[in-house]
C-alpha positions as CSV (number, residue, x, y, z in Angstrom):
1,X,27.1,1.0,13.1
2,X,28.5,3.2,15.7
3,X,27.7,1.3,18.5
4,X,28.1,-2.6,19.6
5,X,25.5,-4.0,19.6
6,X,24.9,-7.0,22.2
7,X,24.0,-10.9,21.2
8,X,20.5,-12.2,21.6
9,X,19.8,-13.7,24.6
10,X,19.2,-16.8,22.5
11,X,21.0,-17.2,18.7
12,X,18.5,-16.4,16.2
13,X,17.9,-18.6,13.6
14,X,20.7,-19.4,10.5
15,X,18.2,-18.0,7.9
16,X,15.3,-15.7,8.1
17,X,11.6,-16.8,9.3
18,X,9.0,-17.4,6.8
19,X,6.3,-15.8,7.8
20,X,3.6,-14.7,5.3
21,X,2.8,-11.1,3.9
22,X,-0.2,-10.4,6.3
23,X,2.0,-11.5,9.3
24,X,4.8,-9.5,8.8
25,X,2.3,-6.4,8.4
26,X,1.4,-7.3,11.7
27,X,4.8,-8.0,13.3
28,X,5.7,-4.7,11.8
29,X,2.9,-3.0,13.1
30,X,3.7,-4.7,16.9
31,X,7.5,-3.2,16.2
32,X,6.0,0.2,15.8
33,X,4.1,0.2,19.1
34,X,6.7,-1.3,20.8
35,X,10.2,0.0,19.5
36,X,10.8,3.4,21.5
37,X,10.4,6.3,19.3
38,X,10.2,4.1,15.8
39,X,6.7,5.3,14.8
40,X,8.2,8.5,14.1
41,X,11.0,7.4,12.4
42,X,8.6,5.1,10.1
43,X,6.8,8.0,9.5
44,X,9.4,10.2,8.2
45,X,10.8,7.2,5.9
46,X,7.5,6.8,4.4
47,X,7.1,10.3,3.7
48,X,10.7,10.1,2.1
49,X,9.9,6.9,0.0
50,X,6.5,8.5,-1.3
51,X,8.4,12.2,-2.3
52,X,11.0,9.4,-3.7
53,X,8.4,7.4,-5.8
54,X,6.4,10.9,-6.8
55,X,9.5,12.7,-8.7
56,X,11.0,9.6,-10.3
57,X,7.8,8.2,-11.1
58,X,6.8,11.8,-13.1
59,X,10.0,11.6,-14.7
60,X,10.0,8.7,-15.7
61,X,6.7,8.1,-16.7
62,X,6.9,11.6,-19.1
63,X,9.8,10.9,-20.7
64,X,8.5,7.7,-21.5
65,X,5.2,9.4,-23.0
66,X,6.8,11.6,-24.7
67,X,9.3,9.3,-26.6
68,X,7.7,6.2,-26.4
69,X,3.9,6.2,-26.0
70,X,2.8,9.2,-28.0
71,X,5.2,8.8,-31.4
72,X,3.4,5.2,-31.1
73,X,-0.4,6.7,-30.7
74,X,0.5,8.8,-33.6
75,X,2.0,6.0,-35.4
76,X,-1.2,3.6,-35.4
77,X,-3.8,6.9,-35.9
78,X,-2.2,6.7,-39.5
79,X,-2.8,9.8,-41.7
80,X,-6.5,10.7,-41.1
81,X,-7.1,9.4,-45.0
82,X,-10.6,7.2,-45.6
83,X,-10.1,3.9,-45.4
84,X,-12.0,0.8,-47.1
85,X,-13.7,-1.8,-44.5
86,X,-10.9,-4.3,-43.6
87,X,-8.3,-1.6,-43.7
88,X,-10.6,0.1,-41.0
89,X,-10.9,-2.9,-38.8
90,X,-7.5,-3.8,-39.1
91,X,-6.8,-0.3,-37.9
92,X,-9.0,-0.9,-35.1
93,X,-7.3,-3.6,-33.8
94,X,-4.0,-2.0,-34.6
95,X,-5.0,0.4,-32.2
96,X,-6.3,-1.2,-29.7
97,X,-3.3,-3.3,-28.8
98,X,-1.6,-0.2,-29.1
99,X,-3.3,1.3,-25.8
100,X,-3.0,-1.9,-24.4
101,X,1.2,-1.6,-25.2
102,X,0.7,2.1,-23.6
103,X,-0.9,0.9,-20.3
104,X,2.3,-1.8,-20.4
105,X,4.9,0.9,-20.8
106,X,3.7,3.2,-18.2
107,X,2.7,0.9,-15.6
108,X,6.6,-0.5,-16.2
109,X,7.4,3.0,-15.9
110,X,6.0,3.6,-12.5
111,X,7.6,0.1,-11.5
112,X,10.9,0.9,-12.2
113,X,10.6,4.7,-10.5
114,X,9.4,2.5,-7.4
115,X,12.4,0.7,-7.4
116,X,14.8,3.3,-8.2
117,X,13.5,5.0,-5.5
118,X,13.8,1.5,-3.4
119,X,17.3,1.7,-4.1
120,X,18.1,4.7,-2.8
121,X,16.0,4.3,0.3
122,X,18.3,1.0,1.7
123,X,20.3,3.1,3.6
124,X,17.2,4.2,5.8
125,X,15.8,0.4,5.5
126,X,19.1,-0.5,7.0
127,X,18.6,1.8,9.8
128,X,15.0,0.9,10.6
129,X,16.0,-2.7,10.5
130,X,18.9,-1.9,13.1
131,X,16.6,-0.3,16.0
132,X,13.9,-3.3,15.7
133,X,17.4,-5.4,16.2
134,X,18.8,-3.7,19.0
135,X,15.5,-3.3,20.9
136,X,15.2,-7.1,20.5
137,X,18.8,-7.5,21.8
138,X,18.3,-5.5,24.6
139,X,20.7,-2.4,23.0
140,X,19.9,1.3,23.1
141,X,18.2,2.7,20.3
142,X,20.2,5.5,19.0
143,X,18.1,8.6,19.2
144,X,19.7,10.5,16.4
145,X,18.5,7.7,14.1
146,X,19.0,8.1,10.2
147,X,21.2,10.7,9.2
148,X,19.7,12.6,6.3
149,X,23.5,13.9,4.9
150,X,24.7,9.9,5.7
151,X,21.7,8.8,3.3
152,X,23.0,11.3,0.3
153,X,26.4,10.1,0.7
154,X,25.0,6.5,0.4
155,X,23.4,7.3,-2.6
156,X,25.5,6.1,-5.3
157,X,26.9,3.1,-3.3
158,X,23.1,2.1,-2.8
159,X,22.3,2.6,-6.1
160,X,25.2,0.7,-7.6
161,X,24.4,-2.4,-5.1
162,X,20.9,-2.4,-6.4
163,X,21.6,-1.8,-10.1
164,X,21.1,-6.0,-11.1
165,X,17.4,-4.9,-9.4
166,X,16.7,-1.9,-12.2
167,X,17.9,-4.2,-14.9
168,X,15.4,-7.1,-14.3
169,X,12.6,-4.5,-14.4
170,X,13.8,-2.8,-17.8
171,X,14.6,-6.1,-18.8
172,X,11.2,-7.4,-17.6
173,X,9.6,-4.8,-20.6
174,X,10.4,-7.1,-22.9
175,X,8.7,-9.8,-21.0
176,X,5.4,-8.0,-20.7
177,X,5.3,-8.6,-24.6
178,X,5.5,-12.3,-24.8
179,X,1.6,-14.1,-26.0
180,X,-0.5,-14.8,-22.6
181,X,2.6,-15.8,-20.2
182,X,4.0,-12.1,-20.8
183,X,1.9,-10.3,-17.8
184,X,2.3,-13.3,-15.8
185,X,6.4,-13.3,-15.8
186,X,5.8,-9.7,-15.4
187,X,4.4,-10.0,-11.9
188,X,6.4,-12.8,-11.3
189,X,9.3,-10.5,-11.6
190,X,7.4,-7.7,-10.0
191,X,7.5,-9.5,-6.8
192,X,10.8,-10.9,-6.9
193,X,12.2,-7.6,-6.8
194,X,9.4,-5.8,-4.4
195,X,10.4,-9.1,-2.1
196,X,14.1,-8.9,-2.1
197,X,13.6,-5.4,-1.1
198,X,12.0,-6.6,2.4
199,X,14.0,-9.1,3.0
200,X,17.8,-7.3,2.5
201,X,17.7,-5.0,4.5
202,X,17.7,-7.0,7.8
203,X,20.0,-9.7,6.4
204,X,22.6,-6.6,5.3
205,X,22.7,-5.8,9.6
206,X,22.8,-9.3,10.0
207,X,25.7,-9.6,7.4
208,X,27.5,-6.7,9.4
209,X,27.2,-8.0,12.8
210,X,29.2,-11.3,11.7
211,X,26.7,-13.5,10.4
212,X,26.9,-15.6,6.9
213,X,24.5,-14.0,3.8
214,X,24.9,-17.3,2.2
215,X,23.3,-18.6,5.1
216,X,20.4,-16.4,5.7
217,X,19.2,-16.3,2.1
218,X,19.4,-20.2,2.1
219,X,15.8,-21.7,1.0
220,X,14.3,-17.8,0.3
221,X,13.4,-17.7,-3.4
222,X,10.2,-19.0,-3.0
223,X,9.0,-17.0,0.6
224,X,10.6,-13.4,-1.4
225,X,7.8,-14.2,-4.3
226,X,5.2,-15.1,-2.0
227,X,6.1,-11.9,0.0
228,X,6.6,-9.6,-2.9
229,X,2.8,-10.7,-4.0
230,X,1.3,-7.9,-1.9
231,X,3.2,-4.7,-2.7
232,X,3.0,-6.0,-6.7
233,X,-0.3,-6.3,-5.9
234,X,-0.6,-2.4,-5.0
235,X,1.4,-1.5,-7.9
236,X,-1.5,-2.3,-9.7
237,X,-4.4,0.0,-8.3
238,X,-3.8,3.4,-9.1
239,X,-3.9,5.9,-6.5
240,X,-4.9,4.0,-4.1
241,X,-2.5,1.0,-4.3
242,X,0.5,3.9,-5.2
243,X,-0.5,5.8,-1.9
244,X,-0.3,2.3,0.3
245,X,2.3,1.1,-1.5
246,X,5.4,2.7,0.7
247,X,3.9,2.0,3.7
248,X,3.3,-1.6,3.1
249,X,7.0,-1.8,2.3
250,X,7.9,0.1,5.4
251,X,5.5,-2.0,7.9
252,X,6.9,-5.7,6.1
253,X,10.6,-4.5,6.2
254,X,9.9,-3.5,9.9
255,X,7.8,-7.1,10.3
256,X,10.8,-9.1,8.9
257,X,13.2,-7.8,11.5
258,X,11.1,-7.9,14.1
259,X,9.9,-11.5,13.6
260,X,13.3,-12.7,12.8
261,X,14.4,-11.8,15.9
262,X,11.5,-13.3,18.3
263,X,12.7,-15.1,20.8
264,X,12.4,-18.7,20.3
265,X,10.1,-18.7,23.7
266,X,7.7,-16.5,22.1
267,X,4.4,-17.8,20.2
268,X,4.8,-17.0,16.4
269,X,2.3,-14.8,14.9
């Protein structure tokens, strides 16, 4: 941060407001009619995050094809060879959990693109989080805004911040394996990470103007699930809920720091 910017006319709260996933949508949806010049900047983030999630998530999701899904198909489609009535139902069943493994690996596939690419968009989360802060404050918003060569050089310090992030997910494979609780930790873990995303952000401007992280993550771990709920959510309708997905993370990341930094006269949403 280049610039100082000023104290709130009134302290904001020692840890962030807990306001649900539908309310920060709208708080970030006030921010972006209200913040001069931030609806453009949102846009061009989102457009970022979605070329972002697009070319990892064809990466990954090929290589993992390729090397994972379809030695597997050819594994349980066995040699072609007749086979007697139990073998054949057993090879059935064999094969139908083996689809259901596929749909697990490459849904885990595109999870873990979306967060790689979550990663490396912090730097720009950062920044949006800042102008919602210093219009609240009563500082200029700096018209230059994000800095496309500042985001490249953040790259591998972003990435290297958020690496614990890319481990739960690959670790969270093995989870979406375990009898009937498996897909349930799965999401669990799904929105953990899709709700620490929101949240840090704001607390890492917060952090750099002074404040205490300890502090503002106190009492959280329960809110980031219950936020996280709706992006995991999208990451399970294709096309549809891939296409929303980046913008819903842009609008609650722009509703966090907006809300946060109400004034305590206002009416929450």
């Amino acid at each position: 941060m280049t610039e100082t910017i000023p104290p709130p006319p009134t302290p904001p709260p020692a840890s962030l407001r807990r306001d649900g996933p539908f309310a920060l949508l709208a708080a970030g949806g006030e921010a972006l009619r209200t913040v001069p010049g931030l609806s453009w900047f949102l846009i061009k983030g989102f457009l970022l995050l979605y070329l972002l999630f697009a070319a990892l998530g064809a990466v990954v999701t090929t290589l993992t094809y390729v090397y994972a899904v379809a030695p597997l198909l050819d594994w349980a489609a066995g040699n072609g060879e007749p086979l007697g009535w139990w073998a054949e139902l057993l090879h059935s069943v064999v094969l139908f959990f083996t689809w259901i493994v596929q749909g697990v690996l490459l849904g885990a596939s595109l999870l873990l693109a979306f967060v790689v690419a979550l990663v490396m968009m912090s730097v720009w989360f950062e920044a949006l989080a800042e102008r919602i802060l210093r219009h609240r404050r009563g500082g200029a918003t700096p018209e230059g805004g994000f800095s496309l060569a500042a985001w490249v050089g953040s790259i591998l310090s972003a990435l290297r911040d958020g690496i614990w992030l890319v481990v739960l997910v690959v670790a969270s494979l093995a989870l979406g394996f375990v009898p009937v609780a498996g897909p349930f930790l799965v999401f669990a873990v799904t929105c953990y990470v899709l709700g620490w995303e929101v949240r840090e952000p704001y607390i890492a401007v917060r952090v750099g103007l002074g404040d205490d992280r300890k502090a503002l993550r106190r009492g959280l771990s329960f809110w980031t699930l219950r936020v996280g709920a709706l992006p995991a959510l999208l990451t399970m309708i294709p096309v549809v809920g891939w296409v929303l997905l980046p913008l819903a993370m842009t609008r609650l990341v722009a509703g966090v720091a907006w809300s946060s930094e109400q004034p305590q006269s206002e009416t929450a949403p």
